[in-house]
C-alpha positions in Angstrom: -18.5 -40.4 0.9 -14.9 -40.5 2.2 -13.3 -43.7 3.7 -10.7 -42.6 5.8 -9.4 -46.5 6.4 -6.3 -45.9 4.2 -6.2 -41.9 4.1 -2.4 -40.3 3.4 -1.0 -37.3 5.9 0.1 -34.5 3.9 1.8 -31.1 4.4 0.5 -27.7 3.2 3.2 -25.1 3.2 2.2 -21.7 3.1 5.5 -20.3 3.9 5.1 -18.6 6.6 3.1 -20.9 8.4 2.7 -25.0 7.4 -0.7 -27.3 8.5 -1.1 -30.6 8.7 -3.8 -32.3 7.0 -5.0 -35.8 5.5 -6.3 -36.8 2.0 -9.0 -39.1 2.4 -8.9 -42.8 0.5 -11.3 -41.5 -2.6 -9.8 -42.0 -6.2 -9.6 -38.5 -6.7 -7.9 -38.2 -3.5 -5.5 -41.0 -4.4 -4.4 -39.4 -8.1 -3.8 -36.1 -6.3 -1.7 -37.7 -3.5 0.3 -39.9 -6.8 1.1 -36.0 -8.2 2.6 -34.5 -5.1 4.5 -32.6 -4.4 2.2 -30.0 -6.0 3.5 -26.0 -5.6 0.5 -24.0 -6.5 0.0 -19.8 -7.2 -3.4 -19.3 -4.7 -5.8 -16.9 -4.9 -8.2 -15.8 -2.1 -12.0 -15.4 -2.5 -13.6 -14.8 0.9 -12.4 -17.6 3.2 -11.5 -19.9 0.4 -8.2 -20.7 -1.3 -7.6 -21.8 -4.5 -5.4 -22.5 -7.4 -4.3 -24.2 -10.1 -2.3 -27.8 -10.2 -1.9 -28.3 -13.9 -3.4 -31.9 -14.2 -7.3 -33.4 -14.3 -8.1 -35.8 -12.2 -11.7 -36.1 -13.0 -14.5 -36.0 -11.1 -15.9 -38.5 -8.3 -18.7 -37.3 -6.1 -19.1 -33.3 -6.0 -20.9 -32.3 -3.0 -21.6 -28.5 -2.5 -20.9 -27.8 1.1 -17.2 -28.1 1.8 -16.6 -27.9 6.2 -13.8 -25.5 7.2 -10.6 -26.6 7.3 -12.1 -29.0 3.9 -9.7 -29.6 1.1 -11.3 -30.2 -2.8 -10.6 -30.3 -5.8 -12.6 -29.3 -9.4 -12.1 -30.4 -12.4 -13.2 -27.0 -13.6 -9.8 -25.2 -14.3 -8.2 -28.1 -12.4 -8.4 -26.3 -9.2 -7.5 -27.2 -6.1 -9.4 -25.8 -3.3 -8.9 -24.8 0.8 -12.0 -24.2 2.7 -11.6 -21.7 5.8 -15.6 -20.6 5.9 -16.3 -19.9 2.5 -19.3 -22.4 0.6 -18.0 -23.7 -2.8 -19.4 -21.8 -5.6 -20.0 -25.0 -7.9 -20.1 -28.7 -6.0 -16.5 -30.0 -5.8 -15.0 -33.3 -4.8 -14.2 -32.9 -1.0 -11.0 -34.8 -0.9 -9.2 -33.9 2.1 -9.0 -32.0 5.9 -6.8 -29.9 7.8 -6.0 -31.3 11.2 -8.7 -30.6 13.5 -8.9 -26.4 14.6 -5.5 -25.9 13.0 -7.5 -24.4 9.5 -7.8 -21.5 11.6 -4.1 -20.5 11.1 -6.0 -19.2 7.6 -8.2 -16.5 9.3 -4.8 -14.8 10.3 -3.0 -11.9 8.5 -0.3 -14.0 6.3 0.7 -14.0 3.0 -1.1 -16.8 0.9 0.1 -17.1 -2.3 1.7 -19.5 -2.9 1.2 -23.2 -1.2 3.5 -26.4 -1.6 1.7 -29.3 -0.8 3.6 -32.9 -0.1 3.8 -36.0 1.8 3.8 -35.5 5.7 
């Protein structure tokens, strides 16, 4: 599951808006956190984000529920993944969350296209 002995803080920066959130200490996890800082082109489906970051990290454990405020990644296009209420339409490796209640920020009216993500 995920250890979060050793997990790394990282920033998602949406522009107009920027959450906090922390990468849990799973291999996946750690080779995404080794890539950063990571700017990715999102697209919305329902109450998920998601987008490309260029590089394959594998896969790990893919479980197919994902919480809100859940970060993931696939292997599947190389995808990386933001959870705001949506369910995961293929199991994907659940490697990170947004700081408790701040996911919410996602439910609101701003532009989402674009996301740099980077050490905290």
């Amino acid at each position: 599951m995920t250890d979060q002995s050793t997990a790394e803080n990282i920033v998602l920066d949406f522009g107009a808006f920027v959450l906090n959130a922390t990468l849990f200490d799973t291999a996946i996890a750690r080779r995404f956190a080794e890539n950063l800082p990571l700017r990715v082109d999102l697209t919305q489906w329902g109450n998920e984000l998601y987008g490309p970051v260029g590089i394959d990290l594998g896969e790990e454990e893919p479980v197919e529920d994902i919480p809100d405020g859940g970060i993931a990644y696939t292997n599947r296009g190389g995808l990386v993944c933001v959870f705001f209420g949506q369910r995961p339409a293929w199991p994907v490796d659940y490697i990170g969350r947004i700081e408790e209640g701040s996911w919410r920020r996602l439910l609101e009216k701003h532009s989402k296209e674009h996301l740099e993500i980077r050490e905290a």
